[in-house]
N, C-alpha and C positions, 0 to 999 in steps of 0.2 A: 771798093768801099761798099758800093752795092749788097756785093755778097759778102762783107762781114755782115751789115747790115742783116739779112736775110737768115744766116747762122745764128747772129743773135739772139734773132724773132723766135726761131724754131726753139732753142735752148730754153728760151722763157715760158714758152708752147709745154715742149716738153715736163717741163720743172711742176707747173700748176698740175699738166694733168696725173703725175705722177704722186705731188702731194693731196691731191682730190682722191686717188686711189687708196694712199693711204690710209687718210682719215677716214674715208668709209670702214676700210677695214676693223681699226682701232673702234670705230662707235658698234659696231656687229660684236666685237670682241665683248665689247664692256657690257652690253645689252644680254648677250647670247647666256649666263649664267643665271638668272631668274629661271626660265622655264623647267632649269636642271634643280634648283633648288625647290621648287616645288614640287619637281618629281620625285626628290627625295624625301621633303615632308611628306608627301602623299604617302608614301613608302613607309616610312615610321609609323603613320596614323593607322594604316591596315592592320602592320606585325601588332599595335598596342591592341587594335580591338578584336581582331585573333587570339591575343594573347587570354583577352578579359575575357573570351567566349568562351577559350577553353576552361578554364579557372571556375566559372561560371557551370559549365557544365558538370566539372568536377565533384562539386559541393552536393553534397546529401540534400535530399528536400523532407524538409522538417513537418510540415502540414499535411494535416490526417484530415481525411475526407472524414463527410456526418456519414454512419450507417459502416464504417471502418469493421472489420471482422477484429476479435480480439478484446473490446471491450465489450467484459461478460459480465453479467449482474447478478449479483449474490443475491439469493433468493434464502427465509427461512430453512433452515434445515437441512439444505441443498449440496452443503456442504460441510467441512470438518471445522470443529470450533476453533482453530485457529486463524480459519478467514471468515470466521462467519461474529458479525457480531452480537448477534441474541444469544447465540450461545455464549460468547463471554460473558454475558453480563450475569450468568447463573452461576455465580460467585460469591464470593465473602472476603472482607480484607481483613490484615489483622497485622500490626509491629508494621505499615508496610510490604506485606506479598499480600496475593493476589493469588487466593486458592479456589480453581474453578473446578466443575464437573468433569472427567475425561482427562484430566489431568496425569502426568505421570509423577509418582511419588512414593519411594520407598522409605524405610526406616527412617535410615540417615538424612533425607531429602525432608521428612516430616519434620523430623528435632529439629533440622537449621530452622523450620519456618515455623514450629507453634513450639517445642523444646520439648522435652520428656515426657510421654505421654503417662497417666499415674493410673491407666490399665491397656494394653495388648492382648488381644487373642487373634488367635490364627487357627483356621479351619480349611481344610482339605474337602471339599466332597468325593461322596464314594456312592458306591450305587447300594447299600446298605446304613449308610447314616443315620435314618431315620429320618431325612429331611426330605425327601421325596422330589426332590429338583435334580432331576435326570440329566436336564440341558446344562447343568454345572460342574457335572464329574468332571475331575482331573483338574477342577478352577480351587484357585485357594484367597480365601477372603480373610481379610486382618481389620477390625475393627480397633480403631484407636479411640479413647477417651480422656478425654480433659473436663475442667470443670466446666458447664454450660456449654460442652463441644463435642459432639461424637463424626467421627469420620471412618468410611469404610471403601475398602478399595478389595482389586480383584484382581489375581492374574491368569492369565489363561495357560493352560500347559508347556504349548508350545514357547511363547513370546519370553514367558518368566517377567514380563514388568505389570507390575503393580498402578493402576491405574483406578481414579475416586469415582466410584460411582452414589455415593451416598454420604450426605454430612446431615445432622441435625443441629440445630444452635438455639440457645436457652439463654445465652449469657449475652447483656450488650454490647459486651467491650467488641465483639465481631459482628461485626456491620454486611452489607449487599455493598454490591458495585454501586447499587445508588444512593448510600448510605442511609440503608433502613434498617434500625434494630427493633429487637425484641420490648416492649416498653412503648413503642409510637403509636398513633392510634389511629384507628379505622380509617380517618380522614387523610391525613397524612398518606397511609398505605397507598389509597386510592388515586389520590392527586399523582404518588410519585410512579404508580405504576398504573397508568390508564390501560394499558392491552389487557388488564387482569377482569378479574369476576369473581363474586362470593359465588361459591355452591350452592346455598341455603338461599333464606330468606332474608340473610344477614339483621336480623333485630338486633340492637344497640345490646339489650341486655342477655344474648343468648351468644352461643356459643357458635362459630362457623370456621368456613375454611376458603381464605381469597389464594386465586391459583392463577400463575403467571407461567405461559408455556408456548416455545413457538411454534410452529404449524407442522413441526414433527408427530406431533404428541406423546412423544420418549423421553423428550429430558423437560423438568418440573419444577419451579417453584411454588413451595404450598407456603403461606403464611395462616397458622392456626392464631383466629379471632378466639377472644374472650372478654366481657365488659367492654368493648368495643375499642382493644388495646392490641397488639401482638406478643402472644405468649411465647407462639416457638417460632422459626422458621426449619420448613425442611426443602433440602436442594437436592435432584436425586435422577440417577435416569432409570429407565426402568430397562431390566435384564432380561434377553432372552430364553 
């Protein structure tokens, strides 16, 4: 009896410490997955901000330091009058175009923008023309006229294009880039072109010449004063 007794004891001994072993196990089990799952968040959160740094790097950077090389300042004269703007404005419009000094412009190119000119000449220099402009030989000048409009262009032997170096304008209907015609008066002129200057003594009743030119001193706007009105405009560069 004893010794069932005592078999018994053990068996029950046994049974707890086996089911204590157990459950230790099982709570180790259930615990033990956190520290893995945060190692593998960790892991994610690295590749994401690797990811963002590469990406990051990748990207052009758009910001230009002050004192940058490359932003160059257009100075008068400094340059060709298509990026220079003083020289644009040595102009005259007319139907809409925008006929300036320097310009390139042959026959056909004239008619689309003013239409049939009602006289043409063309001259050639030679070294006996009686013109005595040496530095011209071989250049061929074409003066076109219209009413209230003279225009004269030049080409040089080699290049063959025909480029203006000289307009006069008498008629209002053709305006300045700043819309000044023939007819405005002294006041006006002045206001709208403040870089300018009379020559003269500009008296209201005498005759002058207000002159508009940028720091080249080659290409010219003259406006001839009269009764203290604008009679002509001439637009013109001067030839070597």
């Amino acid at each position: 009896m004893m010794k069932l007794i005592n078999k018994t004891a053990v068996f029950i001994l046994l049974s707890l410490i086996l089911t204590t072993a157990l459950t230790g196990c099982q709570s180790s089990n259930a615990t033990s997955p956190e520290p893995a799952q945060k190692s593998a968040e960790q892991n994610t959160s690295d590749k994401q901000n690797m990811g963002e740094e590469a990406t990051n790097s990748g990207k052009p950077t758009t910001q230009i330091s002050e004192g940058e090389e490359g932003a160059e300042v257009i100075k008068e004269g400094s340059m060709e009058k298509e990026g220079n703007v003083v020289l644009k404005e040595l102009a005259f419009v007319y139907n809409g175009h925008t006929i300036a000094i320097s310009d390139i412009a042959n026959e056909e190119q004239m008619e689309q923008m003013l239409g049939k000119p009602d006289n043409l000449k063309t001259h050639t220099y030679t070294a006996d023309d009686g013109t005595n402009m040496d530095t011209l030989i071989g250049f061929t000048e074409k003066v076109y006229t219209y009413p209230g409009l003279e225009i004269k262009t030049i080409s040089i032997p080699e290049g063959k294009q025909d480029s203006i170096f000289h307009i006069e304008i008498t008629d209002p209907k053709y305006v300045t880039a700043r819309n000044i015609k023939t007819g405005d008066s002294l006041e006006t002129l002045k206001s709208t072109y403040p870089e300018g200057k009379l020559l003269g003594d500009g008296a209201p009743d005498e005759e002058d010449d207000f002159r508009y030119e940028p720091s080249n001193y080659v290409d010219v706007m003259s406006f001839h004063i009269k009764d203290a009105k604008v009679e002509s405009i001439q637009i013109y560069s001067l030839l070597d």
